[in-house]
LUMBADO-752823 format. One record per atom (N, C-alpha, C): residue number from 1; atom name; x, y negated, z. Coordinates in Angstrom, 2 decimals, always signed. Layout:
<recs>
   num   atomo        c1        c2        c3
   NUM      CA         X         Y         Z
...
</recs>
This chain:
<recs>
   num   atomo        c1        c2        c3
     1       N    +27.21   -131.91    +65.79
     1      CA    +28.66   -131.92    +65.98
     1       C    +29.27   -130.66    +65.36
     2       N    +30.49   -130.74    +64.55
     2      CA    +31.11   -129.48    +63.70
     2       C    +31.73   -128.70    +65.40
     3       N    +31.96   -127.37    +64.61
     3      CA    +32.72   -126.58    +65.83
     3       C    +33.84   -125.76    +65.25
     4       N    +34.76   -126.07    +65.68
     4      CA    +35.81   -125.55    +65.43
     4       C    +36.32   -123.69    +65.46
     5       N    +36.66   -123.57    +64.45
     5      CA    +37.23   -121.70    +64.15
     5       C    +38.38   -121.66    +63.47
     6       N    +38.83   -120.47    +63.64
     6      CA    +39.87   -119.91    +63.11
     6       C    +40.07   -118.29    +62.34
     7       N    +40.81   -118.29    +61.38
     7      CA    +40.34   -116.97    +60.74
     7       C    +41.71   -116.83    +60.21
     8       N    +41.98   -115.64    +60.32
     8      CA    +43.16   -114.77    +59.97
     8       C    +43.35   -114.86    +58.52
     9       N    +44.27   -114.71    +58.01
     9      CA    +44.70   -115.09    +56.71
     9       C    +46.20   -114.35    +55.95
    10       N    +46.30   -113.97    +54.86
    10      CA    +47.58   -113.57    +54.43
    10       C    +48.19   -114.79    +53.75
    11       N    +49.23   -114.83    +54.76
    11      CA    +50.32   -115.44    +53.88
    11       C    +51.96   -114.69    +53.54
    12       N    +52.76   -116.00    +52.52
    12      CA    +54.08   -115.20    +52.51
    12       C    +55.26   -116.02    +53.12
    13       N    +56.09   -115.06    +54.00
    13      CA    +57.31   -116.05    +54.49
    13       C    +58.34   -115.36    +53.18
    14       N    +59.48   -116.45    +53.59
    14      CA    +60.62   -116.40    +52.72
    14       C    +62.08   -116.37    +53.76
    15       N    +62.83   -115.54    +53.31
    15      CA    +63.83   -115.43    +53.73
    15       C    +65.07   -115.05    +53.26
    16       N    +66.46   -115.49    +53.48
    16      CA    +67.51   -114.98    +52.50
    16       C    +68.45   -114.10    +53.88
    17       N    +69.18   -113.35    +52.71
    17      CA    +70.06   -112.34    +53.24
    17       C    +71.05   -112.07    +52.75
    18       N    +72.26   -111.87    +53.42
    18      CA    +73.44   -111.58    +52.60
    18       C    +73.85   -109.97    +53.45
    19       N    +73.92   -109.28    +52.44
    19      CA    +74.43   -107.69    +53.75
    19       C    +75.26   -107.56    +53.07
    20       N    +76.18   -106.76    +54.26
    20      CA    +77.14   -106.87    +54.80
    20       C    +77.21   -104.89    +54.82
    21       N    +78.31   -104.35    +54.64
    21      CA    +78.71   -102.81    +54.77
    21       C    +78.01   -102.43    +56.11
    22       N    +78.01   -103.54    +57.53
    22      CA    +77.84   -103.12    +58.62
    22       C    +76.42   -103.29    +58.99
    23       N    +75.73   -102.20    +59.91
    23      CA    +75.14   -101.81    +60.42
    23       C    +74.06   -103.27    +61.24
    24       N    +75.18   -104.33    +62.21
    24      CA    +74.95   -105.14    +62.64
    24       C    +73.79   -106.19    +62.04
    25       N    +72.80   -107.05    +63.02
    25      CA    +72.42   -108.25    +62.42
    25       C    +72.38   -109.22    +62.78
    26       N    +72.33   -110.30    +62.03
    26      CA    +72.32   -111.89    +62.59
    26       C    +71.43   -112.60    +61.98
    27       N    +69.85   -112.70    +62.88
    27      CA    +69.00   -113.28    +62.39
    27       C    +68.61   -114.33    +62.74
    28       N    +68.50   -115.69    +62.05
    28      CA    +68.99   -116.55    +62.36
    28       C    +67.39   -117.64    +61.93
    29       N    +67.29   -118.61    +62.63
    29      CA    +66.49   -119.66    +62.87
    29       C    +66.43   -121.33    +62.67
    30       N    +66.03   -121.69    +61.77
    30      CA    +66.42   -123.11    +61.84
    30       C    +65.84   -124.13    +62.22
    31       N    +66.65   -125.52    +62.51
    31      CA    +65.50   -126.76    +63.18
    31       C    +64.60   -127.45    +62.25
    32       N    +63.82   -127.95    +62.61
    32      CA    +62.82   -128.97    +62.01
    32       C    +63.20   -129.76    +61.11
    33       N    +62.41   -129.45    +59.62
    33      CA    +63.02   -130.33    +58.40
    33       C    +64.05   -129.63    +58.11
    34       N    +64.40   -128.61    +57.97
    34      CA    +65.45   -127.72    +57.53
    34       C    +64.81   -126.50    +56.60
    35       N    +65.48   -126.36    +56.17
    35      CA    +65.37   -124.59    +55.40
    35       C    +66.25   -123.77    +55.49
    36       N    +65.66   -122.44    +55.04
    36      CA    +66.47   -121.28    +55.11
    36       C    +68.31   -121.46    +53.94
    37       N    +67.75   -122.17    +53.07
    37      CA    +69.42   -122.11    +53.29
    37       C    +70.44   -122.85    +53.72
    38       N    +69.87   -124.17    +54.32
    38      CA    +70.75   -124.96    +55.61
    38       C    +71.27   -123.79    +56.54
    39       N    +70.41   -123.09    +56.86
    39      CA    +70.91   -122.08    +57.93
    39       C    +71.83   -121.31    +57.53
    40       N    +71.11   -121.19    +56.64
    40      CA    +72.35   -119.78    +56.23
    40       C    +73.88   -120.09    +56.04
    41       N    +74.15   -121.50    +55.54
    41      CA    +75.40   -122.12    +55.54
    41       C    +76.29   -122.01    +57.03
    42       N    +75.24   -122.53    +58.10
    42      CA    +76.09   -122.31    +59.42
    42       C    +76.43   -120.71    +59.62
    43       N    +75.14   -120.02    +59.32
    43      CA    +75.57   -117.83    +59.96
    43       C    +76.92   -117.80    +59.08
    44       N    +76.79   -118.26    +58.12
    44      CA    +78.74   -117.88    +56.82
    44       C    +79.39   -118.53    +57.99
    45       N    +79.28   -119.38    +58.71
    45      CA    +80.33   -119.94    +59.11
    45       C    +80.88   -119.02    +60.52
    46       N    +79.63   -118.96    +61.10
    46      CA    +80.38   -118.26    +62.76
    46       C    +80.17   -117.23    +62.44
    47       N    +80.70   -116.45    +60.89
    47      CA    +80.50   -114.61    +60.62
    47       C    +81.80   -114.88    +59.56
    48       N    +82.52   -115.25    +59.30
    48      CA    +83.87   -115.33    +58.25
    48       C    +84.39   -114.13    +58.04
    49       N    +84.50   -112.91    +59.02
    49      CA    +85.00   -111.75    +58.53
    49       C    +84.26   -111.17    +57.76
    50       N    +82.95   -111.56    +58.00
    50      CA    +81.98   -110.47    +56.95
    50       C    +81.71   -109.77    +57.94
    51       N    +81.24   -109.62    +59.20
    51      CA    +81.17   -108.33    +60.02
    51       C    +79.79   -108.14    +60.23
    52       N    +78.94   -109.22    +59.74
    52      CA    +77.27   -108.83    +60.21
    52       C    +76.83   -109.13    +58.61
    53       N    +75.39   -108.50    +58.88
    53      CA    +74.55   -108.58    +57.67
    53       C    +73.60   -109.83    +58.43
    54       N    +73.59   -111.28    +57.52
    54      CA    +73.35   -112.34    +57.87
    54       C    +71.95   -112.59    +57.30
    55       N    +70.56   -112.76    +58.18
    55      CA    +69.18   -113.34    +57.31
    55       C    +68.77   -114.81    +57.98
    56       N    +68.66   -115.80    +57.26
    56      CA    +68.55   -116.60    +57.54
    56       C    +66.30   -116.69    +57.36
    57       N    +65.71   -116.79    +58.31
    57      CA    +64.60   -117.20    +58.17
    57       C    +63.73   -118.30    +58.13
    58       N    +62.90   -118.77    +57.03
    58      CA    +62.53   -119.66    +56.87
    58       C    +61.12   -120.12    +57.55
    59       N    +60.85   -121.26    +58.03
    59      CA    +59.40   -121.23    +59.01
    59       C    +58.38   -121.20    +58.02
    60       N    +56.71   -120.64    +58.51
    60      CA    +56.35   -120.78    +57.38
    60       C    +55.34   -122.14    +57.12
    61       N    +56.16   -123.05    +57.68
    61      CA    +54.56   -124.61    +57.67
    61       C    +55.95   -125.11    +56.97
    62       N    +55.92   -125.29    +55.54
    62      CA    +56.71   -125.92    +54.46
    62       C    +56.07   -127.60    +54.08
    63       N    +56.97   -128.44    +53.96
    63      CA    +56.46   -129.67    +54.05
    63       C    +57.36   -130.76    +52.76
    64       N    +56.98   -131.84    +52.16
    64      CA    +57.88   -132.51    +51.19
    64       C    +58.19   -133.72    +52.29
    65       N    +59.98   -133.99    +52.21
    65      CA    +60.45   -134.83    +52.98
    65       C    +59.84   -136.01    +52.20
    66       N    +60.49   -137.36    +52.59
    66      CA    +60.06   -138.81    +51.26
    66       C    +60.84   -138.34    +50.41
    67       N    +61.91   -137.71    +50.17
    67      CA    +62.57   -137.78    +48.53
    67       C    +62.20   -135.72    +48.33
    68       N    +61.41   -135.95    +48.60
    68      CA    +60.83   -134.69    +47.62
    68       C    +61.27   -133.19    +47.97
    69       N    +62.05   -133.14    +49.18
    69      CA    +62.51   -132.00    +49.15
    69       C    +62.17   -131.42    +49.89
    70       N    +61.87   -129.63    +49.99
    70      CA    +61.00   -128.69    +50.55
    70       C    +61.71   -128.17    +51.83
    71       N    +61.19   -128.90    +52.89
    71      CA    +61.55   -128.35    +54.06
    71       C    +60.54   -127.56    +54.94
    72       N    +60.70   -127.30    +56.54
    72      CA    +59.53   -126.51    +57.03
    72       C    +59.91   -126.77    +58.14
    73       N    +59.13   -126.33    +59.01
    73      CA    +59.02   -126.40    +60.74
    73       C    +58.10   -124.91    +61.53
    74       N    +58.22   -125.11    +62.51
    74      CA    +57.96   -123.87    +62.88
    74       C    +56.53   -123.60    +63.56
    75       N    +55.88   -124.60    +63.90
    75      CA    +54.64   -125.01    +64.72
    75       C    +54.52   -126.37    +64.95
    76       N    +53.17   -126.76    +65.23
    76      CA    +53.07   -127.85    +66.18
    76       C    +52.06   -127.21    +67.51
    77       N    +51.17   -128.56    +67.97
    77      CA    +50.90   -128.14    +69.11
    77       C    +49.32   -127.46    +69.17
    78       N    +48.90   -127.81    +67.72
    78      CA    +47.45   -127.00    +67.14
    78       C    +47.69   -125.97    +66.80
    79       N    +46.59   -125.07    +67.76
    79      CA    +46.61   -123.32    +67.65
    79       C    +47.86   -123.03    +68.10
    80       N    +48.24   -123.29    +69.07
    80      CA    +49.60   -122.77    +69.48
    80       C    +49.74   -121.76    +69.20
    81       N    +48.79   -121.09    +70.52
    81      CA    +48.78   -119.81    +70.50
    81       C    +49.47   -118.72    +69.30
    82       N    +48.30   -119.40    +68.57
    82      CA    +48.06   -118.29    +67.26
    82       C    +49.22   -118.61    +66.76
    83       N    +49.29   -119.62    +66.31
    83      CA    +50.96   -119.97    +65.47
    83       C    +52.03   -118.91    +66.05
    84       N    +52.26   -119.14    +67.68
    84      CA    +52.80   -118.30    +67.95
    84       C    +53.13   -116.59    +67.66
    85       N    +51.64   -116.18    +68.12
    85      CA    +51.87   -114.84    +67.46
    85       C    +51.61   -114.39    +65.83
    86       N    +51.46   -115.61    +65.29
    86      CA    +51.97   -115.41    +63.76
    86       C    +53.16   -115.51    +63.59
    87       N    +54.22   -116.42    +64.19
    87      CA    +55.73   -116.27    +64.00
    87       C    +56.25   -114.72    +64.29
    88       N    +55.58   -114.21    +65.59
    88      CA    +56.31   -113.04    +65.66
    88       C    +55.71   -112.11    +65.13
    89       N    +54.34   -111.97    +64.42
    89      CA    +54.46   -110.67    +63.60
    89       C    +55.33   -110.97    +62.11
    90       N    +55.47   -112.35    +61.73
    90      CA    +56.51   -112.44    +60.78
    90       C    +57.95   -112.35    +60.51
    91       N    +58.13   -112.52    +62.14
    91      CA    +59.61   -111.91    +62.18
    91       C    +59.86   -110.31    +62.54
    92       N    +58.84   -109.91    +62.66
    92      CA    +58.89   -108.52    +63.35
    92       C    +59.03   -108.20    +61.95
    93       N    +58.11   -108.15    +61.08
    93      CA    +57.80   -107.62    +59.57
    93       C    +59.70   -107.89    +58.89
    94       N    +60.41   -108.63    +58.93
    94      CA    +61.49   -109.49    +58.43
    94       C    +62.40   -108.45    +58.99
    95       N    +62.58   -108.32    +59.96
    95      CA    +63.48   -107.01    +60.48
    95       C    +63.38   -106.04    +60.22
    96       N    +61.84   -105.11    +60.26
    96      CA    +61.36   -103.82    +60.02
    96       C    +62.14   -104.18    +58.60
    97       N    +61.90   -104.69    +57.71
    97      CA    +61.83   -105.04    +56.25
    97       C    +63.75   -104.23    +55.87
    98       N    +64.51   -104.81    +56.91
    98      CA    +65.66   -104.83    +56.41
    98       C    +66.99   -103.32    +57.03
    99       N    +65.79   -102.42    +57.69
    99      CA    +65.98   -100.95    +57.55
    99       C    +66.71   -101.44    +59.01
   100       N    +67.49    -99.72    +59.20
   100      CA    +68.00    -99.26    +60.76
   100       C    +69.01   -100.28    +60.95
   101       N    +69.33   -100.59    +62.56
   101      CA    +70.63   -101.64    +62.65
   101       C    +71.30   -100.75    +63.80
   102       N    +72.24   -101.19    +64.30
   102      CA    +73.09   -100.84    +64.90
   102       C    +73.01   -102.05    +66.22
   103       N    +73.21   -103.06    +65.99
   103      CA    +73.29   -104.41    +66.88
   103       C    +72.25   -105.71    +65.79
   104       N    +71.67   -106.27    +67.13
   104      CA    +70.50   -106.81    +66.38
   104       C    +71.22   -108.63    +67.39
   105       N    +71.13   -109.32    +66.84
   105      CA    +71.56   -111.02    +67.63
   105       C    +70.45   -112.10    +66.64
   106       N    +70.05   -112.78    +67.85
   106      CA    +68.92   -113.78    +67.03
   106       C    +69.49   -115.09    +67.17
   107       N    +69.27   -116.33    +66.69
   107      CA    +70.24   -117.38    +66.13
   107       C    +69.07   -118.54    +66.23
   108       N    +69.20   -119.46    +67.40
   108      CA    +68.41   -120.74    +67.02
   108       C    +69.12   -121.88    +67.30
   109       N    +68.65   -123.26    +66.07
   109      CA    +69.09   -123.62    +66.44
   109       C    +67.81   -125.37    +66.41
   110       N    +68.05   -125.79    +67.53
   110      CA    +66.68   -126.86    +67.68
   110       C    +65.72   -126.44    +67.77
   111       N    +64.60   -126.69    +67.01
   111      CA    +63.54   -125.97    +67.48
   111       C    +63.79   -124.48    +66.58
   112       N    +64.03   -123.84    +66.00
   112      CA    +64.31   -122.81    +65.94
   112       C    +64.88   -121.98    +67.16
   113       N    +65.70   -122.31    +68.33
   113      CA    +65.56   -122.09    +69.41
   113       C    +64.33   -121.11    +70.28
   114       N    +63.26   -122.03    +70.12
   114      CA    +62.66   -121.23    +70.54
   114       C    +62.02   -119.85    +69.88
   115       N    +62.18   -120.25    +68.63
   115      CA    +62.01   -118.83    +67.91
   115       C    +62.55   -117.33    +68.00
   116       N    +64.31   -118.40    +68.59
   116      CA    +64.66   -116.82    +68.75
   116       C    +64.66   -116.38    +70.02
   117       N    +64.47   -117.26    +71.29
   117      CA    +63.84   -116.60    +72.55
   117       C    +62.66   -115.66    +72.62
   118       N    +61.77   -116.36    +71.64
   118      CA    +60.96   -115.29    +71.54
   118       C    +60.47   -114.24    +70.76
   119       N    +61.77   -114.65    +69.94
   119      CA    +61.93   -112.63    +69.15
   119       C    +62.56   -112.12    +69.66
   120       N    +63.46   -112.20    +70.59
   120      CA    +64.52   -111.80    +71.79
   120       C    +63.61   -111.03    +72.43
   121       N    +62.72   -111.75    +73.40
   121      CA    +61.56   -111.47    +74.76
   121       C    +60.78   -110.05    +73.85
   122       N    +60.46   -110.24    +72.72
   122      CA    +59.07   -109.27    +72.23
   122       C    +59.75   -108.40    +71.76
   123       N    +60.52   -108.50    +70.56
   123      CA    +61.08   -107.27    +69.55
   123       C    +62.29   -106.67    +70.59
   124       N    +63.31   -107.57    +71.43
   124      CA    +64.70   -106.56    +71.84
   124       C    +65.48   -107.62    +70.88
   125       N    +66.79   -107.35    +71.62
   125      CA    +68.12   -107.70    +70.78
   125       C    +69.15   -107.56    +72.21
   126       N    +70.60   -107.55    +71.06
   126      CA    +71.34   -107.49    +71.53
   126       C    +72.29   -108.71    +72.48
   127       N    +71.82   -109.58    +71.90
   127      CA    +72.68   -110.95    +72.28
   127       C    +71.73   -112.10    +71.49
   128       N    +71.81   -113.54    +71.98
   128      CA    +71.38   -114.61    +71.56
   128       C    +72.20   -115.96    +71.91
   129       N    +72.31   -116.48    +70.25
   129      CA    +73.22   -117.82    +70.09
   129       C    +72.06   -118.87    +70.05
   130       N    +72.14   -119.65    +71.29
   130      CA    +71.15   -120.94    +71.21
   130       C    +71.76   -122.30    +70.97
   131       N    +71.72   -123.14    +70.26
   131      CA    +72.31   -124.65    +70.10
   131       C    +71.09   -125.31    +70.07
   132       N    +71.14   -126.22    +71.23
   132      CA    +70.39   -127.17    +70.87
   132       C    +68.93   -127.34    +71.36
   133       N    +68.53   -126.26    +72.20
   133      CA    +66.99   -126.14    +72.06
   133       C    +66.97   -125.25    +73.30
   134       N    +65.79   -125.37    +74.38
   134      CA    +65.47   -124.90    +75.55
   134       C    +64.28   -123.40    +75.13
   135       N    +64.43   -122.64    +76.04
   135      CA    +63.67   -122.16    +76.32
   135       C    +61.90   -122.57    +76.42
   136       N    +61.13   -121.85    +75.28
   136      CA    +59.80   -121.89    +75.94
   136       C    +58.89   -121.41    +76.50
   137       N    +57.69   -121.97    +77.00
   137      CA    +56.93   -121.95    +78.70
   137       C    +56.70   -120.96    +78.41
   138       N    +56.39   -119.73    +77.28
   138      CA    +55.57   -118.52    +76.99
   138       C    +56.64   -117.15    +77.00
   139       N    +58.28   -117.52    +77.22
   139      CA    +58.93   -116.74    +77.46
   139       C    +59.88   -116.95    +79.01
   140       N    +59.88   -115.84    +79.65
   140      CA    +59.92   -115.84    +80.89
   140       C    +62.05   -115.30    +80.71
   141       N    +62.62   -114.79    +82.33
   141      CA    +63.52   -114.62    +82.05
   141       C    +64.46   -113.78    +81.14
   142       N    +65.33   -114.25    +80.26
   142      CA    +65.95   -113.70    +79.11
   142       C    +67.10   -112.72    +80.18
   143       N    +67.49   -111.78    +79.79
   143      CA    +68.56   -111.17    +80.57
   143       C    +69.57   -110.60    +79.58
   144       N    +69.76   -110.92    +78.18
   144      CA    +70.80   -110.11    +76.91
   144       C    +71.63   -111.35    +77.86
   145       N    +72.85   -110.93    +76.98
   145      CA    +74.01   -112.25    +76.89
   145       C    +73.44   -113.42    +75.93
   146       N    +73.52   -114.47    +76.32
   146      CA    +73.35   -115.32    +75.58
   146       C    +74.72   -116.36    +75.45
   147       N    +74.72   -117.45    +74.49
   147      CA    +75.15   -118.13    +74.20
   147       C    +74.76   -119.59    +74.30
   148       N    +75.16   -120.26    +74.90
   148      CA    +74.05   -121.41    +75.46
   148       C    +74.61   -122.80    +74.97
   149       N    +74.73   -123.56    +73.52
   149      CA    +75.57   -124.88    +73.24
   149       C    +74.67   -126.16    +73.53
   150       N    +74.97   -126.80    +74.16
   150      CA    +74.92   -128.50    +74.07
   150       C    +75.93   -129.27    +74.27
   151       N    +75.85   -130.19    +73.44
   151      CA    +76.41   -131.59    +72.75
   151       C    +76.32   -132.44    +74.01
   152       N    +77.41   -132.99    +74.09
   152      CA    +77.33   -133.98    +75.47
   152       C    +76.48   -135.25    +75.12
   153       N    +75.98   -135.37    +73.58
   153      CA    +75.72   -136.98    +73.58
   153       C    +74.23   -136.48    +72.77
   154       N    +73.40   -135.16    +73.07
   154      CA    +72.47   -134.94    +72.68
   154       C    +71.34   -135.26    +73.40
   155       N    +70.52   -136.06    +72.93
   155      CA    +69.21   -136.77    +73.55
   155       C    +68.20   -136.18    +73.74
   156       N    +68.02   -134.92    +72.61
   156      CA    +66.91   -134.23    +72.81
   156       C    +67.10   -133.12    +73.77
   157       N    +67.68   -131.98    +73.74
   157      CA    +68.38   -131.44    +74.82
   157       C    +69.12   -131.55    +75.56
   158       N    +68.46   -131.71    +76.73
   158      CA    +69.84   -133.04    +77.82
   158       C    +70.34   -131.77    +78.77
   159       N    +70.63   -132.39    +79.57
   159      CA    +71.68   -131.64    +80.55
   159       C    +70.67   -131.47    +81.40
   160       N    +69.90   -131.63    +81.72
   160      CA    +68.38   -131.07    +82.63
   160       C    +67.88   -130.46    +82.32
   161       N    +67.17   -130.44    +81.08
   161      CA    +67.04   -128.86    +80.18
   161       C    +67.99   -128.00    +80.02
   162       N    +69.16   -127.97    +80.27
   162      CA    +70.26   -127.18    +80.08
   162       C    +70.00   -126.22    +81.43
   163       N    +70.07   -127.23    +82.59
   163      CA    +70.29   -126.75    +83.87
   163       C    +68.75   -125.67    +84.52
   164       N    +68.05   -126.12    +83.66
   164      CA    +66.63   -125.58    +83.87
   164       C    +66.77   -124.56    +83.01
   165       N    +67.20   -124.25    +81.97
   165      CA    +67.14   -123.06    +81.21
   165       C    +68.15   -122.12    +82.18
   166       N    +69.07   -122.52    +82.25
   166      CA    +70.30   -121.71    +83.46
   166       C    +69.56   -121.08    +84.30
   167       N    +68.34   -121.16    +84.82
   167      CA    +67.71   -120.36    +85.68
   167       C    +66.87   -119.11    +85.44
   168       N    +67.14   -119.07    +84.27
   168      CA    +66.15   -118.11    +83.96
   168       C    +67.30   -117.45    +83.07
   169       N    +68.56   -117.36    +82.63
   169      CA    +69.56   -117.00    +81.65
   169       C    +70.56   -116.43    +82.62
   170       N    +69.99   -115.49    +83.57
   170      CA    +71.36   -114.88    +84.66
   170       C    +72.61   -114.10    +83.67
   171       N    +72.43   -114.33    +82.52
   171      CA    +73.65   -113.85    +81.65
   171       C    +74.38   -114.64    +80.37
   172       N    +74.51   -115.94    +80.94
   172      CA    +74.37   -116.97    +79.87
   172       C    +75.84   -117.50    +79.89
   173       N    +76.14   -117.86    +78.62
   173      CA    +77.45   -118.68    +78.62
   173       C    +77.07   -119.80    +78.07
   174       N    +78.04   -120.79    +78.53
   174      CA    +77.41   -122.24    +78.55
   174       C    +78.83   -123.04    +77.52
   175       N    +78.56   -123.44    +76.43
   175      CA    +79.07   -124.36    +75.36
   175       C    +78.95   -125.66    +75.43
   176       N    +79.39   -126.52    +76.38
   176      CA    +79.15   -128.06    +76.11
   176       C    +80.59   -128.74    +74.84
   177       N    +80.10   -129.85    +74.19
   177      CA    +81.02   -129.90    +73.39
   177       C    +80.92   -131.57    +73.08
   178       N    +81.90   -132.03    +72.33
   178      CA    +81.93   -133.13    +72.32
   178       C    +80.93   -134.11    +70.92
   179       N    +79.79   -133.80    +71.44
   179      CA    +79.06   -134.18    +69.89
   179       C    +77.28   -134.70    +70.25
   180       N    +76.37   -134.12    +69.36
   180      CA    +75.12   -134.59    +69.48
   180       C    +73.94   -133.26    +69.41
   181       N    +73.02   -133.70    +68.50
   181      CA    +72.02   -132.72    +67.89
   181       C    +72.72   -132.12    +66.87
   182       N    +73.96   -130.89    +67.40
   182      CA    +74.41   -130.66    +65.54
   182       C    +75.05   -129.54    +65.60
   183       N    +75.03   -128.83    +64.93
   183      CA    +76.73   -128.11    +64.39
   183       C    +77.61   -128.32    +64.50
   184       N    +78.68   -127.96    +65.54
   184      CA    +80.06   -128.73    +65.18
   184       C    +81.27   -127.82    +65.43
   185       N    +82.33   -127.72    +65.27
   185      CA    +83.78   -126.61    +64.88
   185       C    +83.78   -126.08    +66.75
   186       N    +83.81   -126.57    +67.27
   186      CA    +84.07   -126.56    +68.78
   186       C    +82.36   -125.05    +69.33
   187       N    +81.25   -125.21    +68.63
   187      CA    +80.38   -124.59    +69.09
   187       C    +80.57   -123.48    +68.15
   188       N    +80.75   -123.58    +67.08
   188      CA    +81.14   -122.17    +65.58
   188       C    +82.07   -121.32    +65.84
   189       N    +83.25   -121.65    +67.10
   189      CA    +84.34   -121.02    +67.48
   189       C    +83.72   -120.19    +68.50
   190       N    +82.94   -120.80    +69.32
   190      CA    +82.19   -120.14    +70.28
   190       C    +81.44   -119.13    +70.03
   191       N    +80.38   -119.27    +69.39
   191      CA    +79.70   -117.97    +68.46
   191       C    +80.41   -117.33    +67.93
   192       N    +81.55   -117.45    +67.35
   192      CA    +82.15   -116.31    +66.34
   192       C    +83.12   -115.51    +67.65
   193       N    +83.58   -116.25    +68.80
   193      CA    +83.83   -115.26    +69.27
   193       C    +82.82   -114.35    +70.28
   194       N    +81.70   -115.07    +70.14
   194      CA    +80.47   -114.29    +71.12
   194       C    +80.01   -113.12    +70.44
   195       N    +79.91   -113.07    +68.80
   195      CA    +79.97   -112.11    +68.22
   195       C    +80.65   -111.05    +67.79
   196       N    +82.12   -111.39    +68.50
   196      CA    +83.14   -110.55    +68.29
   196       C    +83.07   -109.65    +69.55
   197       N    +82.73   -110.12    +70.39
   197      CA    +82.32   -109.34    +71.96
   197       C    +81.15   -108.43    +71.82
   198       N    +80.65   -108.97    +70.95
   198      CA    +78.95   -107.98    +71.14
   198       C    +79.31   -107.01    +69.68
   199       N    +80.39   -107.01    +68.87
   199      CA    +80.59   -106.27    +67.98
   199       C    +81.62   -105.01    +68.47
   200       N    +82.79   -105.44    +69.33
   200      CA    +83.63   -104.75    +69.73
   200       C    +82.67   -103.96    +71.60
   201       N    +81.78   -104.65    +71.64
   201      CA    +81.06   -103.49    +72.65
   201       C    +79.91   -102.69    +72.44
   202       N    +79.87   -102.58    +71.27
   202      CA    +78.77   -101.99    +70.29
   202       C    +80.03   -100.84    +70.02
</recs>
């Protein structure tokens, strides 16, 4: 019978950035079948003044949709573990990378979600914008301000996961809105002013 191992390995993540004069950051996470510059389209959106230096990060398990195009995801349920603490020495490296900050905010959205709970929990930050995506079992209670959106007609994150994350988020603001699994003007208003609070108390 074969036996199963695992062995450490170099790889490279990819990530884009737009900086900004200010000090601030907004590092940001995307869902499944997405890329780094899907994301980055939404951070332009809930940052319009220009007030943060915006990195959108890309997962590193890259995949071809059916029409050919290069998306990624963030884990599955093989080697969790490890997957896990390969995401966060790759986001740790992604920050170190992009020099001193002033205010640090992490950005998920779907399963990117949990990515940024748990660069929140390990590295520090200042604040966290979640859409879409619960808390996971390997991060315990968050206490920054957070930002908390669901879609009233979203299937994957329901209102029971909402209410279950609420317990562990004693500093959470809660975004319900009239929509699904998505982006929408009603949750972008919300973030941009959640970031205007964590900029003007900085």
């Amino acid at each position: 019978m074969p036996t199963t191992h695992t062995i450490e390995t170099i790889t490279h993540g990819r990530y884009l950035v737009e900086r900004r004069e200010s000090q601030r950051l907004l590092v940001g996470f995307h869902g499944y079948a997405e890329t780094a510059e899907r994301h980055m389209e939404e951070l332009r959106r809930i940052d319009p003044g220009e007030e943060w230096t915006l990195v959108a990060v890309q997962a590193l398990n890259r995949f071809y949709t059916r029409t050919e195009e290069v998306v990624a995801n963030w884990m599955t349920r093989q080697d969790r573990e490890l997957a896990i603490a390969d995401n966060i020495e790759y986001v740790r490296r992604v920050v170190a990378a992009l020099g001193p900050y002033q205010r640090l905010v992490f950005a998920g959205f779907s399963q990117g979600a949990a990515m940024a709970y748990r660069a929140a929990a390990t590295l520090g930050a200042d604040g966290l914008i979640i859409l879409g995506g619960d808390i996971p079992p390997d991060v315990d209670t968050v206490r920054v301000p957070v930002l908390l959106g669901r879609g009233e007609r979203d299937d994957w994150y329901t209102e029971e996961k909402l209410k279950k994350d609420l317990k562990s988020l004693p500093n959470a603001t809660v975004c319900r809105f009239d929509g699904g699994h998505e982006w929408i003007d009603a949750f972008r208003s919300a973030a941009r002013a959640f970031l205007r609070r964590l900029k003007d108390e900085g």
